[in-house]
N, C-alpha and C positions, 0 to 999 in steps of 0.2 A: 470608462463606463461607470454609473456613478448606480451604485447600492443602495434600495430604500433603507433607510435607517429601522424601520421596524423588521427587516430580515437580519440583519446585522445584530440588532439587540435578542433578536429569539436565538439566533445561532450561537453567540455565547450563551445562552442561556443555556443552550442542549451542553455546549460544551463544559461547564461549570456543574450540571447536574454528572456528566459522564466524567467527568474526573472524584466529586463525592463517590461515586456508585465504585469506582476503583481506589480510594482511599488516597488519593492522592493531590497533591497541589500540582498544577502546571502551570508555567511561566517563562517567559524571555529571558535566555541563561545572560550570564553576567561572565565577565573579566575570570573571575575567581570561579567560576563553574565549571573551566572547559579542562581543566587536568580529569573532573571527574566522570567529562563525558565523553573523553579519549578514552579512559580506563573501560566503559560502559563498553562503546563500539569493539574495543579488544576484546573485552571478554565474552563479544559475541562473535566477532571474525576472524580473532588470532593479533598478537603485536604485530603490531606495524601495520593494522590494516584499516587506522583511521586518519583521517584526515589529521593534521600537525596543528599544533596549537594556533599560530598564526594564520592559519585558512580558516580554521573556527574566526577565529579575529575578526579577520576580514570580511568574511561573510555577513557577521553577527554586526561589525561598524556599517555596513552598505544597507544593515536594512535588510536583510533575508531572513527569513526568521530562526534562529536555533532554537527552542525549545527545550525545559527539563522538568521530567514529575519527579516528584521527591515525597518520601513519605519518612516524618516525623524530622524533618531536615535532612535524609538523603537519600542521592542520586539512584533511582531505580529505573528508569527510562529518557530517551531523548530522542528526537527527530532533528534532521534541517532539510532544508528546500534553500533555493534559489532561482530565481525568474530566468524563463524562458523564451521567446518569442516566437520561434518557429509556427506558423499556420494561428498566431494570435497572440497574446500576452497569455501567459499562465505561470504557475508555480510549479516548477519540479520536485517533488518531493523526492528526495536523494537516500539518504539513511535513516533507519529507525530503529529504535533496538532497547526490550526490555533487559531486566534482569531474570536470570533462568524462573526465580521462584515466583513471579509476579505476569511470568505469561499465562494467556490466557481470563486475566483477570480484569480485563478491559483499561488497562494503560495507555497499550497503541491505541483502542478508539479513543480516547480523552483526546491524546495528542494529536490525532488525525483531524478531532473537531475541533480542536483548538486554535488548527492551522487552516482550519475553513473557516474559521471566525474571523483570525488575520488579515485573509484574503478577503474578503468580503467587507471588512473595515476599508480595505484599500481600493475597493473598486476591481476588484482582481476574481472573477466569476468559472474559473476553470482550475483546476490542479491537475497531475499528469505525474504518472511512475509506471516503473517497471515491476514487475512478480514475476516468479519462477513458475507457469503454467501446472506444472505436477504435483507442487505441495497444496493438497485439498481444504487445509484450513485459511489458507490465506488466499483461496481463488474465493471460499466462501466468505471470508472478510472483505472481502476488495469489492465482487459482484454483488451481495448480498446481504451483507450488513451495512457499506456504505453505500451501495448502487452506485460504483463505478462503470461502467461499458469501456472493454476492450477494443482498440482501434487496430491494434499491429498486431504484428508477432515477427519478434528478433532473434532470427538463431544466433546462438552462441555469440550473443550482445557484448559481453566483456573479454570475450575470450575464455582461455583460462584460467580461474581465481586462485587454486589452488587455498581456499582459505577454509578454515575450520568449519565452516556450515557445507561447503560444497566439495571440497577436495580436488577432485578430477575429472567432477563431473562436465557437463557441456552448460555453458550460461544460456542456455535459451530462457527467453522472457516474453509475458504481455505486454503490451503497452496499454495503460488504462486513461480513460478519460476521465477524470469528475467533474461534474456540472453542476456548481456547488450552490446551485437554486432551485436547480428543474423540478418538474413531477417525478422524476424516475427516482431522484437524491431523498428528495423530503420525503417519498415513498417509504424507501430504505431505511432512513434516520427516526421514521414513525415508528418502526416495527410490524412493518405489511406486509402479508403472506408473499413469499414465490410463486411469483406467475409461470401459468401452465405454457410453456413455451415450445412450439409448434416444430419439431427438431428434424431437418432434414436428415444430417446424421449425427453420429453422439461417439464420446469417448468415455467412458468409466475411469475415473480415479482412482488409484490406491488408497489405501486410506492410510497409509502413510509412508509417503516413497521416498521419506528421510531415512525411516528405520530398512526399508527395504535398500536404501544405497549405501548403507552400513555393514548390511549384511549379506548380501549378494548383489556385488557391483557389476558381478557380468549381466545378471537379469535386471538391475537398475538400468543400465547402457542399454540394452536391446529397447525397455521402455520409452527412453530419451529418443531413442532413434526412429521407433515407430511413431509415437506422435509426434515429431517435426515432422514428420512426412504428413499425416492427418491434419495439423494445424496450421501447414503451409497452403495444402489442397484447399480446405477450408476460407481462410480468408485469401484467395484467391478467387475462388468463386465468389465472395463478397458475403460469406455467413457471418456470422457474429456467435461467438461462443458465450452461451448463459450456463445456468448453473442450476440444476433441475431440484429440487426438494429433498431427494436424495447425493446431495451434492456430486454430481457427474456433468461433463459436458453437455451440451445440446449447442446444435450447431442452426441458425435460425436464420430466417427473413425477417422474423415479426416486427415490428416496432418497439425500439425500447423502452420509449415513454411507456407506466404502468397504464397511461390514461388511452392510449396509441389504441 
């Protein structure tokens, strides 16, 4: 599917101003990059918990995009994706991972629109990842700052991880769509209010159920367990989880084009 070239040229544009606005240069890592973006993924998930140098490698020779922001020449951020076909061509966005002092600072979106730049260069009109449903700043990055739409919901997706962000907890995830053209994207990428979303039923987030799985793992687990049960009902019925002003679920029919 082939990309008008004036979306393609705005899209870098957004992504070139959203990497100035975070102080950083983004770019397609190099040979000599990928030691410091093993080290990056480590010190966000634990040793041993990133991909080996030679799967960077390969990734990065086939043409997937790996990604690194760097500020003042180094490595504070990185993403990769690699294509997917299941139900269309798109990009899977895999890993992404700032530095502790640089979250928050708009890093992950440079890189996010960096990689919607990519795609869009190459004809490539959808991106696709998973998120951890509970942590409320990255439901509100994902829904709301890029307007992504939720298609699934995967219990306990990877198992296990045991890795320094999650420990023991249960891998439940979303599965997001980006539609890295539509009304509902360019909505989000404008900076357009939250729409008032019509909520058959809703869930309240913690506001922050990292520090609360830190600190009381028995009522972190009861959490986890209550909403898979909520989230499962949910898109079983065919709702779609948005993401109300107050950043809490809302469970919808509505349409998710802003214009719908």
């Amino acid at each position: 599917m082939s990309v008008a070239e004036q979306s393609v040229t705005e899209a870098y544009r957004l992504a070139t101003i959203a990497a100035a606005s975070a102080a950083v240069t983004v770019r397609a890592a190099e040979p000599r990059d990928l030691d410091g973006i093993i080290g990056l993924f480590e010190r966000t998930w634990g040793v041993g918990r990133s991909p080996d140098r030679a799967m960077l490698l390969a990734l990065d020779f086939a043409g997937n995009p790996v990604l690194l922001a760097t500020q003042h020449g180094k490595p504070v951020g990185a993403t990769l994706g690699f294509l997917g076909w299941t139900d269309g061509v798109h990009l899977h966005s895999h890993m992404a991972a700032v530095v502790p002092w640089h979250r928050g600072g708009g890093v992950g979106y440079a890189l996010k629109l960096f990689q919607r730049a990519l795609c869009l260069e190459q004809g490539i009109t959808e991106m696709r990842w998973t998120f951890d449903p509970l942590i409320r700043r990255n439901a509100h990055f994902n829904l709301v700052k890029l307007g992504a739409e939720v298609t699934g919901f995967l219990p306990d997706f990877y198992g296990r991880l045991d890795d320094v962000i999650s420990g023991s907890d249960r891998s439940d995830r979303f599965e997001v769509r980006w539609s890295l053209d539509s009304p509902r994207v360019l909505h989000a990428l404008a900076g357009g209010p939250v729409r008032d979303w019509t909520a058959v039923t809703s869930w309240p987030l913690d506001v922050d159920f990292e520090q609360l799985r830190a600190d009381d793992p028995v009522g972190a687990a009861r959490r986890r367990e209550d909403s898979r049960l909520v989230f499962a009902e949910a898109l079983a019925r065919e709702l779609r989880p948005e993401l109300t002003a107050d950043n809490d679920y809302v469970f919808t029919t509505d349409a998710s084009d802003p214009l719908g």
